[in-house]
C-alpha positions as CSV (number, residue, x, y, z in Angstrom):
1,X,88.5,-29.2,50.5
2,X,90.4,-26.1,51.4
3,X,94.2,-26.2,50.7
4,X,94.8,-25.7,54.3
5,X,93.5,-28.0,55.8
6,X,92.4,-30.8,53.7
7,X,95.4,-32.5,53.1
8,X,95.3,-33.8,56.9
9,X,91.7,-35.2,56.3
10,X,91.6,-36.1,52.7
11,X,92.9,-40.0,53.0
12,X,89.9,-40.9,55.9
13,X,87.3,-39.1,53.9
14,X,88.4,-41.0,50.5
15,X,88.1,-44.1,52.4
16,X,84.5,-43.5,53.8
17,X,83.2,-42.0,51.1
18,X,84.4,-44.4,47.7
19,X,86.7,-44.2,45.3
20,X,84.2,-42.6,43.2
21,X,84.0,-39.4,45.6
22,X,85.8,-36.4,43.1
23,X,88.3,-34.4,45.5
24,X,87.9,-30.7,44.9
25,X,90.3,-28.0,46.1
26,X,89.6,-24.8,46.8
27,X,92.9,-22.5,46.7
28,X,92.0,-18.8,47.7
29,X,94.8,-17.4,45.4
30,X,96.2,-16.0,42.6
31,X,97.2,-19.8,40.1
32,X,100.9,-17.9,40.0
33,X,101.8,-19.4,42.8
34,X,100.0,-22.6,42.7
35,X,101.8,-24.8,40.7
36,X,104.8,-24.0,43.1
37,X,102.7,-24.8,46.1
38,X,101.2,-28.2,45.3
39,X,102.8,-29.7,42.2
40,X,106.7,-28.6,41.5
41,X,107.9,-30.0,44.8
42,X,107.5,-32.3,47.1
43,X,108.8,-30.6,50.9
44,X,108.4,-33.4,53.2
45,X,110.4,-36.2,50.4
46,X,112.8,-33.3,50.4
47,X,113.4,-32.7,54.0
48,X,113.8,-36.3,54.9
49,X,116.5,-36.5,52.4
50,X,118.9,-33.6,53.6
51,X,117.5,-35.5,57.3
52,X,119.0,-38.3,56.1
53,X,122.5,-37.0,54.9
54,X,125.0,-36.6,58.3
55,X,127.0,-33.9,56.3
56,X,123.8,-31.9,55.2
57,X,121.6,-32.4,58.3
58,X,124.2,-30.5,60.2
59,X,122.7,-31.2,63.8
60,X,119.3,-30.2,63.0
61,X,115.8,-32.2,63.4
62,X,113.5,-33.1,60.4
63,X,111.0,-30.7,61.6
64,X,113.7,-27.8,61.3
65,X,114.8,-28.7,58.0
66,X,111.5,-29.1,56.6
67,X,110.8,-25.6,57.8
68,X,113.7,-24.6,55.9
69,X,112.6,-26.5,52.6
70,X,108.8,-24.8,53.3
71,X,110.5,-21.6,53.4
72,X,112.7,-21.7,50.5
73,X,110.3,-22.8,48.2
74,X,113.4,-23.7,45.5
75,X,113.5,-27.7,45.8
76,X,116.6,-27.0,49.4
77,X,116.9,-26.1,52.0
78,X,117.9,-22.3,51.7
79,X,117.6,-19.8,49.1
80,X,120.7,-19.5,47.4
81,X,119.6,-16.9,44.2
82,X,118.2,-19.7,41.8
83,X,116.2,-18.0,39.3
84,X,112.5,-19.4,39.7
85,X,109.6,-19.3,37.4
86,X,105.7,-18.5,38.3
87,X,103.2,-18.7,35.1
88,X,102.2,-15.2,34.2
89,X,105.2,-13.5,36.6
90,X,108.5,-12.1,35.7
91,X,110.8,-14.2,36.5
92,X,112.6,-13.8,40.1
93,X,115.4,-14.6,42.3
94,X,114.4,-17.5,45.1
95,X,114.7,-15.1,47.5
96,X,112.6,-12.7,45.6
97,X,109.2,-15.1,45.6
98,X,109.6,-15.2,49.6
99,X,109.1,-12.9,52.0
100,X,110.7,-13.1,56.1
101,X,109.0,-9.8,57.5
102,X,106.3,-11.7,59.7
103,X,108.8,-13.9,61.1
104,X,109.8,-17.7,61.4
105,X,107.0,-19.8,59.5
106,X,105.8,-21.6,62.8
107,X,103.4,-24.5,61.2
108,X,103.2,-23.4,57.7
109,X,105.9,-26.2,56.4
110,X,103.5,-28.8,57.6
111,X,100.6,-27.0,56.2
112,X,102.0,-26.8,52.9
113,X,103.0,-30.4,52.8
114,X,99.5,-31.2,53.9
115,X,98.3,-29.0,50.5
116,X,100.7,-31.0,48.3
117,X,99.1,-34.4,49.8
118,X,95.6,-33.0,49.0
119,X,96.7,-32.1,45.4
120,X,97.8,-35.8,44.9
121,X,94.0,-36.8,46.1
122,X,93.0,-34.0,43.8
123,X,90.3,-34.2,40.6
124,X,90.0,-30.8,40.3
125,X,91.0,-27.3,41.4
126,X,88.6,-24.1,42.0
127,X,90.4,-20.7,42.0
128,X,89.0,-17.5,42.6
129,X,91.0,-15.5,39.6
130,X,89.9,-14.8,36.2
131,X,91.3,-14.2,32.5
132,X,91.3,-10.6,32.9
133,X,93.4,-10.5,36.4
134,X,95.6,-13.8,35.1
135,X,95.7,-13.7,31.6
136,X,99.0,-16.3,31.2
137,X,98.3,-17.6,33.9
138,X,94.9,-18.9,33.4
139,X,95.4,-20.5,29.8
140,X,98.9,-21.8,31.1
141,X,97.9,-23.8,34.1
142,X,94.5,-25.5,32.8
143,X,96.9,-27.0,30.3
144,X,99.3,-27.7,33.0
145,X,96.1,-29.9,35.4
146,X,94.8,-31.1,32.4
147,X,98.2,-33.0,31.8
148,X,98.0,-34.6,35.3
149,X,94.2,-35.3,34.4
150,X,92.9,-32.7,36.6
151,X,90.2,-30.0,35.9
152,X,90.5,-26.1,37.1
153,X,87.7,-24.1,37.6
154,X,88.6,-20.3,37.3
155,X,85.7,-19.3,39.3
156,X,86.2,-15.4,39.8
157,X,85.8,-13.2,42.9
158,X,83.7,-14.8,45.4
159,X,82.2,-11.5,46.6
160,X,78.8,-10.6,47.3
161,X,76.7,-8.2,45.4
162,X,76.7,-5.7,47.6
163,X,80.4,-5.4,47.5
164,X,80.1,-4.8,43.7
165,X,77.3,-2.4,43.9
166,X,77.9,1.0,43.1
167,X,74.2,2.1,43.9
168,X,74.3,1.5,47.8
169,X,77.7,1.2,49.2
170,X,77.8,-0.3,52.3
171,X,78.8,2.6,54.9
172,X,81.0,1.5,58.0
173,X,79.1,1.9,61.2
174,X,82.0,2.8,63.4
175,X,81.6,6.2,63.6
176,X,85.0,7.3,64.5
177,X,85.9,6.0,61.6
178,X,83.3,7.0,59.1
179,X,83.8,10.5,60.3
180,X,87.6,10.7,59.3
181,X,86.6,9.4,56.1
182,X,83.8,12.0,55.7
183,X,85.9,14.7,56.6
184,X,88.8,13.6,54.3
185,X,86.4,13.7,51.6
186,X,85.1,17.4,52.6
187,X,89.4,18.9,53.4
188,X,91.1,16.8,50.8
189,X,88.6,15.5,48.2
190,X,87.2,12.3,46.7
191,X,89.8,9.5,46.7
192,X,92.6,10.8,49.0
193,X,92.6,8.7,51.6
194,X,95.4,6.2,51.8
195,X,93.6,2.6,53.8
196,X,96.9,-0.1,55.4
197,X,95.9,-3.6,56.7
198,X,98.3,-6.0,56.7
199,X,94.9,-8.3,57.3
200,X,94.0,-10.5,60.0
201,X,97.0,-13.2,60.1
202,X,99.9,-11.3,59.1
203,X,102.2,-8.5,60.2
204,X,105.7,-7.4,59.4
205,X,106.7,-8.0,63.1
206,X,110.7,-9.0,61.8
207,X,111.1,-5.0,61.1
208,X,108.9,-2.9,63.1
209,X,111.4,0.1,62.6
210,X,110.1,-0.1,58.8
211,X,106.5,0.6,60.0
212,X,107.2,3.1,62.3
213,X,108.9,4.6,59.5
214,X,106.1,4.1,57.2
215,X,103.7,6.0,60.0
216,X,106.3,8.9,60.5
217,X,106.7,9.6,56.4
218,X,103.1,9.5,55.9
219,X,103.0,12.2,58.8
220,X,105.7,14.3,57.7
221,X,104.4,14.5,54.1
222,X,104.2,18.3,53.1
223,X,101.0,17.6,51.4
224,X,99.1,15.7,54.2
225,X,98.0,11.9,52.5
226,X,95.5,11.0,55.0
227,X,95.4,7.6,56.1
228,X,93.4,5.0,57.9
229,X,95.6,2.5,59.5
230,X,94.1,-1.1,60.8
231,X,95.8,-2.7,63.7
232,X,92.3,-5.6,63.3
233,X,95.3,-8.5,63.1
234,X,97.0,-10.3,66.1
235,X,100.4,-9.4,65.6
236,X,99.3,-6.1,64.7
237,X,100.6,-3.5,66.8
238,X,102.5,0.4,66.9
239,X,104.0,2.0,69.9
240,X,101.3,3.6,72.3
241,X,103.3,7.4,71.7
242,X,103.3,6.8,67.9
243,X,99.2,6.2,68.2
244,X,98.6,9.2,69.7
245,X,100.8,11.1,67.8
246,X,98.5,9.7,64.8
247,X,95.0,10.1,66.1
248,X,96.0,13.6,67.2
249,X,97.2,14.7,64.1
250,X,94.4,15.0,62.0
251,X,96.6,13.5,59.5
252,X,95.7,9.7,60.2
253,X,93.4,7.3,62.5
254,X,95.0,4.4,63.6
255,X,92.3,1.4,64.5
256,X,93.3,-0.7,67.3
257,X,89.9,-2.8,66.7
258,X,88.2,-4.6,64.1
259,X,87.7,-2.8,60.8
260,X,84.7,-3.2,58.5
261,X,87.3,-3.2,55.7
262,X,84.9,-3.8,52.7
263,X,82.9,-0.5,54.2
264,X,86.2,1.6,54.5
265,X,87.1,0.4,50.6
266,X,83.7,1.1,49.7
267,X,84.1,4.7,50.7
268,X,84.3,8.0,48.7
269,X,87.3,8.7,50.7
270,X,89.4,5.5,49.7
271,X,91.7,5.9,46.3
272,X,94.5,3.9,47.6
273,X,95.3,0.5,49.8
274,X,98.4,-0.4,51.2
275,X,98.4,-4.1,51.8
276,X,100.5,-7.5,52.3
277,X,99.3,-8.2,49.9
278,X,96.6,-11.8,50.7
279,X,94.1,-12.3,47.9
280,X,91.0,-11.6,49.9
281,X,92.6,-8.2,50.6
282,X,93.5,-7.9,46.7
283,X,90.2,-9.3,45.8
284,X,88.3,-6.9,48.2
285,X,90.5,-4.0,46.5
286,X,89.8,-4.9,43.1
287,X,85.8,-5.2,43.6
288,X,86.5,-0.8,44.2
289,X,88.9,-0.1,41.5
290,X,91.2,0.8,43.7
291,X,94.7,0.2,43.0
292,X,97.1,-1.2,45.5
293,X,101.2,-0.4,47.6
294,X,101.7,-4.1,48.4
295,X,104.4,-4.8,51.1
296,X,104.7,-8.7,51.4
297,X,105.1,-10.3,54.6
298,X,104.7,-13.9,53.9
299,X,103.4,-17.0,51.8
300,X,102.2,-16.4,48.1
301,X,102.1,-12.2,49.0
302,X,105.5,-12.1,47.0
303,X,104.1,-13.7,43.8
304,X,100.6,-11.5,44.5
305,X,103.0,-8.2,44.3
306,X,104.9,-9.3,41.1
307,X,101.9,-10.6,39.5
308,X,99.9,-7.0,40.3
309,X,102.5,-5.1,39.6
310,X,104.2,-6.2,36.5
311,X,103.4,-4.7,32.9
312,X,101.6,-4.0,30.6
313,X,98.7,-3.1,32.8
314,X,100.1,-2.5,36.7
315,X,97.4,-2.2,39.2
316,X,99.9,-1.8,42.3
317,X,103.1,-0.8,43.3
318,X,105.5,-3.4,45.1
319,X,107.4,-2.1,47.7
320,X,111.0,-3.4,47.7
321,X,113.2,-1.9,50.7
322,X,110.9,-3.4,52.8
323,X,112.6,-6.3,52.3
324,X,114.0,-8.6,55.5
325,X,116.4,-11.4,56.1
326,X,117.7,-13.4,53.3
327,X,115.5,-11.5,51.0
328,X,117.5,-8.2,50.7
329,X,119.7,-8.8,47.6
330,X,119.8,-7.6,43.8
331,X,116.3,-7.9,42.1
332,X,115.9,-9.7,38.6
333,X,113.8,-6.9,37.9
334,X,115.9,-4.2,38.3
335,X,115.8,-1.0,40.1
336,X,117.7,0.3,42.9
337,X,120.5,-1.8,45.9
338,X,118.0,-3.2,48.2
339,X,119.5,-2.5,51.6
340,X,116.0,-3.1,54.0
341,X,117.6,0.1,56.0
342,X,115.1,2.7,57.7
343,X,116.7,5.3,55.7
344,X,116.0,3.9,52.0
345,X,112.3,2.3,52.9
346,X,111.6,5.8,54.0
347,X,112.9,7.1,50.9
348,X,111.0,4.6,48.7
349,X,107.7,5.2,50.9
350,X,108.0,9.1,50.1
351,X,108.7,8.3,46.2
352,X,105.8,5.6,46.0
353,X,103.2,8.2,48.0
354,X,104.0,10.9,45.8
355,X,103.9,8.4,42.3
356,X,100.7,7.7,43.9
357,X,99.5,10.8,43.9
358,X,101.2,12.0,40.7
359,X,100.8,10.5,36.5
360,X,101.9,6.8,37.5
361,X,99.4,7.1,40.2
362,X,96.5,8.0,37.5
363,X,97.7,5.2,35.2
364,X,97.6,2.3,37.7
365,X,94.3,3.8,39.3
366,X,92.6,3.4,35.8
367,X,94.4,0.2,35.4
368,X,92.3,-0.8,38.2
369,X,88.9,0.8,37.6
370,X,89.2,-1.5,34.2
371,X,90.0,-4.6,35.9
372,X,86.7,-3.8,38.2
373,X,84.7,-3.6,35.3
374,X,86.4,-7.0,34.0
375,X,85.8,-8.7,36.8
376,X,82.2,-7.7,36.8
377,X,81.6,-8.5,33.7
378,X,83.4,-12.0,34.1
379,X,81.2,-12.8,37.0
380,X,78.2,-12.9,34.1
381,X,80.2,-14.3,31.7
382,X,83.8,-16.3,32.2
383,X,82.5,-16.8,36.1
384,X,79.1,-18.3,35.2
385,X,80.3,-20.8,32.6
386,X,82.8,-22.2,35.0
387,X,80.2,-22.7,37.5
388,X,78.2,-24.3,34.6
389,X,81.3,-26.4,33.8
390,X,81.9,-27.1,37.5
391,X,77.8,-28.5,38.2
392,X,78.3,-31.0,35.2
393,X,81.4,-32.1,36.8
């Protein structure tokens, strides 16, 4: 059962099926973020217990306050700067392993507390991650299930061989789009094309001065970065002026339509994506070698970025005055005052294109050329078994 959905459907189909019906569920994720999902709290038990205190309900419904809870992700109702702990991820700020730049969580509270019903149902867990892309994280949470008397099945990236084939790349069919990528490669040379998706369910609509910032660095660069940006999602969108400024630049295309994303990563063209940060997107990424900018917008996307980013092999740069809401505030990690202001998320965007393009651009791009041969190689190996393992069960 997906851990979306199945949480709503999981009791009925228990009772028709038997007892003996095994409950697996399938979490399309990094395991960093899983534990704090399903297992470490429990939102709706939390909610109706602020609900139920006059002083702490402070005039709002249960529905408001478990939105609250779902968004905090800390065990309240708020992020307050508790330091929180995800296996194989530096440890964070509260506030840190959130993100507010798509907006108000509309439906995701209930969601999530349908997830952590399934996971109560649950025998079993399969995971598209492996060793070599969760290599504390892996070890540490099958030890973590098998204590609750539940099996995980690290079953690796769920692609098709195509998408790993480096033989016959699978060529997108748009042609507007194919020839901007043909031409970067012919002006600017293999691997200089910058690719943004923010995918198909997420956009950082809470600061959309921060992405018309983004689009006006990336066009005032001295040394052009070409770029491909895809509007395919439903909040997607950029000012009509600002699109036409882009597709009349020869700087950029920017794709109010449907993108054959595996085709575009798949490209010549394509060295680097600049993502929220999802783990299709990552995984899609990943199949290439290509190393990833990851500006979070929502759900696990925070914990994706740290997790991708963090040494001793980085295969993406976090962006971090992106940053909206409650979230702007000191980092555990370090680095620089996080103010989310146009003026510093313009600065970071110039200093992350040019790293990109400069020695720590080279480091993480090998980083991830490594971690496509890993993954490869674990979809003979590590992948396989677990499939074995997973039959027999």
């Amino acid at each position: 059962m997906d851990f979306i959905c199945g949480g709503l459907v999981v009791e009925p189909t228990k009772q028709i099926a038997g007892p003996d019906c095994k409950v697996l569920v399938w979490f399309s994720s990094a395991l960093a973020s899983m534990p704090g999902h399903f297992n470490d709290y429990d939102f709706a038990a939390i909610a109706q217990e602020i609900y139920s205190d006059e002083t702490r309900r402070q005039d709002r419904s249960l529905d408001e306050i478990l939105a609250g809870v779902a968004q905090a992700w800390n065990g309240a109702d708020k992020v307050s700067g508790l330091i929180v702990k995800c296996p194989g991820v530096p440890d964070m700020y509260d506030y840190e392993r959130v993100a507010y730049a798509s907006g108000p969580p509309e439906g995701i509270a209930q969601l999530l507390v349908a997830a952590q019903t399934l996971a109560k149902f649950a025998d079993g867990y399969l995971v598209p991650t492996a060793t070599c892309i969760e290599p504390v994280g892996v070890p540490y949470c099958r030890e973590f299930y098998k204590k609750r008397g539940q099996e995980l099945f690290t079953v690796g990236l769920q692609a098709h061989e195509l998408c790993w084939s480096d033989a016959a790349p699978v060529a997108p069919t748009n042609t507007v789009v194919k020839s901007f990528l043909d031409n970067a490669v012919s002006q600017h040379g293999a691997k200089s094309v910058l690719y943004i998706s923010f995918g198909s369910l997420f956009f950082p609509v809470a600061t959309p001065e921060l992405i018309e910032a983004l689009v006006r660095t990336l066009l005032d660069l001295p040394n052009p970065f070409p770029f491909i940006f895809a509007l395919g999602g439903k909040l997607a969108s950029l000012p009509k002026e600002l699109i036409e400024r882009v597709n009349s630049s020869g700087k950029g295309l920017v794709c109010d339509f449907w993108v054959e994303q595996r085709a575009v990563l798949q490209h010549g063209a394509v060295g680097w994506f600049l993502t929220h940060g999802g783990f299709n997107s990552v995984a899609e990424s990943l199949t290439q070698g290509i190393p990833l900018i990851i500006w979070p917008t929502n759900a696990e996307q925070p914990v994706n970025a740290a997790l991708l980013s963090s040494e001793p092999n980085p295969i993406a740069i976090e962006l971090l005055q992106v940053r909206a809401g409650p979230q702007i505030g000191p980092s555990l990690r370090g680095g620089p005052t996080i103010t989310g202001t146009v003026a510093d998320a313009s600065e970071e965007f110039r200093t992350t294109f040019e790293a990109a393009r400069g020695a720590r651009g080279a480091v993480l791009t090998a980083n991830a050329r490594k971690m496509a041969k890993a993954l490869r190689e674990a979809r003979k190996g590590e992948a396989s078994e677990e499939l074995t393992r997973l039959a027999a069960f």
